[in-house]
C-alpha positions in Angstrom: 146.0 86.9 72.0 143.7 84.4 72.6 140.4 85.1 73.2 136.9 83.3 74.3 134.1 84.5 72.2 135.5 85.4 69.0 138.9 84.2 66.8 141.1 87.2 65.3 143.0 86.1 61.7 145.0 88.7 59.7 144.9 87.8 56.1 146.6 90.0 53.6 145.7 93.5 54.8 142.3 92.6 56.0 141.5 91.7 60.0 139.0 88.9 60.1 137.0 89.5 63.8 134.9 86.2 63.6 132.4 85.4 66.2 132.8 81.8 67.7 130.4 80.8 70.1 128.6 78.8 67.5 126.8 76.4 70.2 124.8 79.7 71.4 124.3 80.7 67.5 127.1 83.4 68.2 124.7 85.7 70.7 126.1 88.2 72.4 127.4 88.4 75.5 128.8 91.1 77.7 132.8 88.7 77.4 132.0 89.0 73.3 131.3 92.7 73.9 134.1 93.3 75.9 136.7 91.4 73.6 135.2 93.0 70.7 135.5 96.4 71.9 139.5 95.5 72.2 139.9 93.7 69.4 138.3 96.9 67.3 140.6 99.3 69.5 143.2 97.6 68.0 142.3 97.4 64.4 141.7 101.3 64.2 145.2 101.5 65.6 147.1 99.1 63.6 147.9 100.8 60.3 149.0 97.6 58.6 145.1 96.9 58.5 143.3 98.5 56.0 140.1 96.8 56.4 138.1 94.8 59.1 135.8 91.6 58.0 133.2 90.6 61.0 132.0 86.7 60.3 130.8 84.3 62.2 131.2 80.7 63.1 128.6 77.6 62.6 125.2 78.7 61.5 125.1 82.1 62.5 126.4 85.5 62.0 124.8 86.3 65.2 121.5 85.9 66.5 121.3 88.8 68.9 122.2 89.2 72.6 122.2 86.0 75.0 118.6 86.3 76.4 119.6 83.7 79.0 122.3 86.2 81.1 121.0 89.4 79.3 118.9 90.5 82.6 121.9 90.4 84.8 123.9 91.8 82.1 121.6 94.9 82.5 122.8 95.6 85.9 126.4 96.4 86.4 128.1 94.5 89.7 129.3 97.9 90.9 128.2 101.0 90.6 130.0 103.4 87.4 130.8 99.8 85.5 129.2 99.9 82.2 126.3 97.5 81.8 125.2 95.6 78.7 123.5 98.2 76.4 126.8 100.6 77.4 128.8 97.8 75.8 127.0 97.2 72.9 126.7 100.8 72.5 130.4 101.4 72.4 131.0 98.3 70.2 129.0 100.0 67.4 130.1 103.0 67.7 133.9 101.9 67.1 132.8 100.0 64.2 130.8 103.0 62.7 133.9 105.6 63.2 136.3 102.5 62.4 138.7 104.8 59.5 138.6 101.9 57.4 136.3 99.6 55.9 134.6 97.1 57.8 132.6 94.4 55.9 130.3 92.3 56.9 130.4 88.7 55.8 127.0 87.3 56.8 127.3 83.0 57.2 123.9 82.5 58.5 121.3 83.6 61.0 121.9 87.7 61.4 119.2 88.7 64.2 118.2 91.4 66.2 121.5 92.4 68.2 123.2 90.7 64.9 121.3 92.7 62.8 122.3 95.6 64.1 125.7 94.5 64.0 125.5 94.2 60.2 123.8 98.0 60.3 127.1 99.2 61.7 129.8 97.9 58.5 130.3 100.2 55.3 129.8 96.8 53.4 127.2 93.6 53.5 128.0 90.0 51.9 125.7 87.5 52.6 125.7 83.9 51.6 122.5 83.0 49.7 121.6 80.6 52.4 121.7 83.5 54.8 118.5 84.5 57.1 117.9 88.5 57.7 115.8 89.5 60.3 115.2 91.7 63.3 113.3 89.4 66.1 113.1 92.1 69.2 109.5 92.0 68.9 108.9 88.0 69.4 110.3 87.9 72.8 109.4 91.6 73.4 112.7 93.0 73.8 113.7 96.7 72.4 116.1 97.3 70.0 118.7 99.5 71.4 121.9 99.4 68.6 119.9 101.0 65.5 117.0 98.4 65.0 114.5 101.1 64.7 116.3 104.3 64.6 118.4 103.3 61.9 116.8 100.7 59.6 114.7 102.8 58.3 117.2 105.0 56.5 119.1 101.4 55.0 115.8 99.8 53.8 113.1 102.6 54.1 110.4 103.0 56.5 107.7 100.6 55.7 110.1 97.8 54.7 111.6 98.4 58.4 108.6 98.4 59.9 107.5 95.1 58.5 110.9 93.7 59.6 110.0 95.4 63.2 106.6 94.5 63.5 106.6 90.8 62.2 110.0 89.1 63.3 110.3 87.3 60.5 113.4 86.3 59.0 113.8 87.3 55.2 116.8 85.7 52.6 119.7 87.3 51.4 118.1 88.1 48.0 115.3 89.8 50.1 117.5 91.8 51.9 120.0 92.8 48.3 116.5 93.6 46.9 116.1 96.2 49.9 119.5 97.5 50.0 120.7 96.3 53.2 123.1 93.2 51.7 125.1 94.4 48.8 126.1 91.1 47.1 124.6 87.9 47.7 127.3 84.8 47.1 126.8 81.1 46.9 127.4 79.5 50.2 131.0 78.2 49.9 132.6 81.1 48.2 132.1 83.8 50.9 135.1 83.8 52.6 136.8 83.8 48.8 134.5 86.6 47.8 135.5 89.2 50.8 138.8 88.3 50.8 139.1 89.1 46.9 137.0 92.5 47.8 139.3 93.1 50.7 142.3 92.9 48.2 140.5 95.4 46.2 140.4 97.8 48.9 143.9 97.2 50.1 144.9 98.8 46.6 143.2 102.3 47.1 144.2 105.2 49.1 143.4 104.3 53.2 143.2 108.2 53.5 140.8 108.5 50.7 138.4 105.5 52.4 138.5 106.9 55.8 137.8 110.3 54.4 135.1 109.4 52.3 133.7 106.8 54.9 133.5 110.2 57.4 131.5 112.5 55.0 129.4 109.7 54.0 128.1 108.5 57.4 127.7 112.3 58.3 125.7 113.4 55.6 122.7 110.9 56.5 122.3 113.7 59.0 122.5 117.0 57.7 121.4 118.9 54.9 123.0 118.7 51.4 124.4 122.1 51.9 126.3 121.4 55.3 127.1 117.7 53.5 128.8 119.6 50.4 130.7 122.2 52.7 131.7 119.0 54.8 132.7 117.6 51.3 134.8 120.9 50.4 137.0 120.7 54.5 138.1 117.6 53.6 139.0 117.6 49.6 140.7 121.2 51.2 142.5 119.0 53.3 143.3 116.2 51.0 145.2 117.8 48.3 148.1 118.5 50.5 148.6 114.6 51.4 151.2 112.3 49.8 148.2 109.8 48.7 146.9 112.5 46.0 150.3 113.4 44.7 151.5 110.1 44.1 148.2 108.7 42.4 148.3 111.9 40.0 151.9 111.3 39.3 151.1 107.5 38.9 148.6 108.1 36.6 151.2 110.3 34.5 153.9 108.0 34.4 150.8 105.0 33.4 151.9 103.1 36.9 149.9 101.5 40.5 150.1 104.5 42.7 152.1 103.2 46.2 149.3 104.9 48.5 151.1 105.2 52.2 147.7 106.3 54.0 148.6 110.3 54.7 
């Protein structure tokens, strides 16, 4: 399918959603939102994918929404139509309940709207040269995707404020030293370094990922009792599947375990 904002590659068993709209720095705009929210659709579905890499094109990751078209994206043309913030809204949602890994492979400028992009994956790459920042405040927008309801809990409160407050753009070490980024990669071995990762991934147990991916995100929110009984469900669940038998019996016989994802 061909699409206008953003280029879909399968490579191995990783789906690479890469942002190309590099003379606007890859901003979003309600078409990007709209294509990513069926691009994702269709990576949750397909069970041939078992993990999703969101890139970007030129010098940016993304920096943030399209402040040019963003007003009359905030009004829907007819009345029940989702407007701009429902889109972006959705988006992250579908890429925080993806069952599957999604990694973030940061190229260049991640802003604002692109930083909260990044706050949605399970994973953050960044390429040294990268630029981390949040930007609402110097043109007095308001962060509506997690800028300050979830930053805080990635890089811890003051540190988020400071991002909040100032608008300034920090490097990838910066942002590894916080916690945000979890590896920081020379420039030209990005792609090469996610795709090795993604191979990595594609050896292990989907149903263990998505699993652990769900008790993960849910415990930021309750207390470590409810988290542990969460916990306890789903390893009460898992030891019935076919992806714990045969990694025990691969283990006995000294083999790779064939996981099949149930």
């Amino acid at each position: 399918m061909q699409y206008e904002t953003i280029l879909f590659e399968r490579r191995g068993a990783g789906a690479w959603i890469i942002l190309n709209s590099p003379e606007n720095m890859n901003s979003v705009s309600s078409t990007m939102l709209q294509e990513l929210e069926t691009v994702l659709s269709e990576c949750q579905s397909d069970r041939s994918i078992q993990a999703v890499v969101l890139t970007g094109t030129g010098q940016a990751f993304c920096a943030g929404a399209d402040l040019k078209n963003v007003l009359s994206s905030l009004k829907p043309s007819q009345p029940g139509m989702k407007d701009f913030l429902d889109m972006f809204d959705e988006v992250c949602g579908l890429i925080r309940k993806m069952p599957k890994p999604v990694i973030a492979a940061i190229n260049g400028l991640a802003l604002a709207g692109g930083l909260e992009l990044v706050m949605c994956c399970d994973i953050v790459f960044a390429a040294e040269s990268s630029k981390i920042g949040d930007a609402h405040s110097n043109f007095g927008v308001f962060p509506g995707a997690g800028g300050a309801a979830v930053l805080p809990k990635k890089i811890g409160l003051n540190r988020a404020k400071y991002l909040l407050f100032s608008g300034d753009f920090l490097s990838a070490a910066e942002m590894e030293r916080f916690g945000l980024v979890n590896k920081v990669v020379p420039d030209g071995e990005l792609s090469f370094e996610v795709e090795k990762f993604v191979e990595k991934l594609a050896a292990k147990s989907p149903l263990v990922l998505s699993r652990m991916k769900e008790v993960a995100n849910a415990a930021l929110d309750q207390t470590q009792d409810a988290a542990l009984r969460h916990e306890m469900l789903n390893l009460r669940q898992h030891v019935r599947s076919y992806d714990l038998a045969e990694g025990l019996k691969a283990f006995a016989e000294k083999r790779k375990p064939e996981f099949k994802g149930y």
